[in-house]
C-alpha positions as CSV (number, residue, x, y, z in Angstrom):
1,X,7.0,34.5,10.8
2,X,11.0,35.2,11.1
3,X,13.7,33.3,9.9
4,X,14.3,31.7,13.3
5,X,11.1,30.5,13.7
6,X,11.0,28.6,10.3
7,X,14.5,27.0,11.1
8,X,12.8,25.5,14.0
9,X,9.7,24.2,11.9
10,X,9.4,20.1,11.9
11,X,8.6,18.2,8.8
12,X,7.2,14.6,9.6
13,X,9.6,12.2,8.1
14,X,7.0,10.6,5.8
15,X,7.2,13.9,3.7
16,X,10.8,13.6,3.4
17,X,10.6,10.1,2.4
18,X,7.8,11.1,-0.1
19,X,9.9,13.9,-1.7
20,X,12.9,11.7,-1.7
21,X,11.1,8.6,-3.0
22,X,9.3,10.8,-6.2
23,X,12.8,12.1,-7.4
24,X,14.5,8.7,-6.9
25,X,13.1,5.7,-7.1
26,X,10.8,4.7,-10.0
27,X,7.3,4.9,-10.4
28,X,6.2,1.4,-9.3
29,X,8.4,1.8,-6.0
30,X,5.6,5.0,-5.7
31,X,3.0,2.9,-6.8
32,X,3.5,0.6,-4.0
33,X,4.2,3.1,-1.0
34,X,1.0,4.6,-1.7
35,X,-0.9,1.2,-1.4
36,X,0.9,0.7,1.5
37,X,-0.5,3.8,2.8
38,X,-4.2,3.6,2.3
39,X,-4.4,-0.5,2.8
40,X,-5.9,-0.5,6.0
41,X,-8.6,1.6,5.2
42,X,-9.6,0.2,1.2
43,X,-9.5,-3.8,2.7
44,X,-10.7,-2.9,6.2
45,X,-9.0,-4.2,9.4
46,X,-9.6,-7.9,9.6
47,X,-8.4,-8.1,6.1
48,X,-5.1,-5.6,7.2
49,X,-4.5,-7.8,10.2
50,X,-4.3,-10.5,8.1
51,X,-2.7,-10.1,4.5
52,X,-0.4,-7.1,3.6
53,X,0.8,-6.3,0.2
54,X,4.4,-6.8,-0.4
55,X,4.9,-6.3,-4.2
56,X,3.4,-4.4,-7.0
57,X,4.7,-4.8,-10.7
58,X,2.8,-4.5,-13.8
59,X,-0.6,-3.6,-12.3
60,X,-0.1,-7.4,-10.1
61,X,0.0,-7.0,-6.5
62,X,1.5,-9.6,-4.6
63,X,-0.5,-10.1,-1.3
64,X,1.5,-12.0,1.8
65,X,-1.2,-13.9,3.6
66,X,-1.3,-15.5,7.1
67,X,-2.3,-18.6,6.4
68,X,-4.6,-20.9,3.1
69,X,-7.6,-20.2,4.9
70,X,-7.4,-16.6,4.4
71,X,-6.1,-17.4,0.8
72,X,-9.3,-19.1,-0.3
73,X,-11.4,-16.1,1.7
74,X,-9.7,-13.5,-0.3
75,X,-9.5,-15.3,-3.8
76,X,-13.6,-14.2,-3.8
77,X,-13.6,-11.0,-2.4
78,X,-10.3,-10.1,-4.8
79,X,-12.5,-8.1,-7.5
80,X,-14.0,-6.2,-4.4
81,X,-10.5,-5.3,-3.2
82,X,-9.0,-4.3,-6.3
83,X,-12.3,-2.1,-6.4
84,X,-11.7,-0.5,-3.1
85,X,-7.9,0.2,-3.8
86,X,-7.9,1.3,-7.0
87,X,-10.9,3.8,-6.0
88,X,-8.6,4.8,-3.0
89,X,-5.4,5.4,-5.2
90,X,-8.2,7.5,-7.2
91,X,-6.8,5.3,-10.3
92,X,-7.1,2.1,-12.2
93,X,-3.6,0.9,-10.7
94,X,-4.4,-2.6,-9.7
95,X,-5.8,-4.7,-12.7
96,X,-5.3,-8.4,-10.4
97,X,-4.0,-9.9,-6.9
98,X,-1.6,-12.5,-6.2
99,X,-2.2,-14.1,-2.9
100,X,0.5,-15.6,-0.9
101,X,1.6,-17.1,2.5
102,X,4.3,-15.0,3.9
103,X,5.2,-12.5,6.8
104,X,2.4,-9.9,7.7
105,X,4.7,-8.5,10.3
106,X,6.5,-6.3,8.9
């Protein structure tokens, strides 16, 4: 490959932001893009439709929830979803969840 086809190689902006979040911005800010990224999958889409994480701090993620109904369904299947993230993240990250109304819509 020449030099003018490499100039002309894209780089999706999610690396960029990855690169540039590592060198930057501490670990928990890190901590939390990477929940961010593999949410859907470890809680599953009715879950992700309805409750997205909006804080981490500590090994306590803050959960925004769409309304008390789904706060009392995820209160017993928090173990099961710390499980599934943690085993995503490929790391004991998450030790509890905090559940809270708030915007899912981000």
């Amino acid at each position: 490959m020449n030099n003018k086809e490499n100039s002309h190689k894209l780089i999706h902006i999610s690396d960029i932001l990855k690169t540039a979040l590592k060198k930057y911005r501490p670990a928990g800010d890190t901590d939390m893009t990477r929940i961010w990224d593999i949410w859907d999958t470890a809680v599953g889409r009715p879950i992700a439709m309805n409750a997205k994480p909006d804080t981490f701090k500590d090994g306590v993620l803050i959960v925004n929830v769409s309304s008390s109904s789904w706060i009392h369904q995820l209160k017993f299947l928090e173990k099961q979803i710390i499980s599934n993230i943690n085993q995503h993240m490929e790391s004991c990250l998450i030790r509890q969840i905090r559940f809270k109304i708030g915007n899912i819509h981000s």
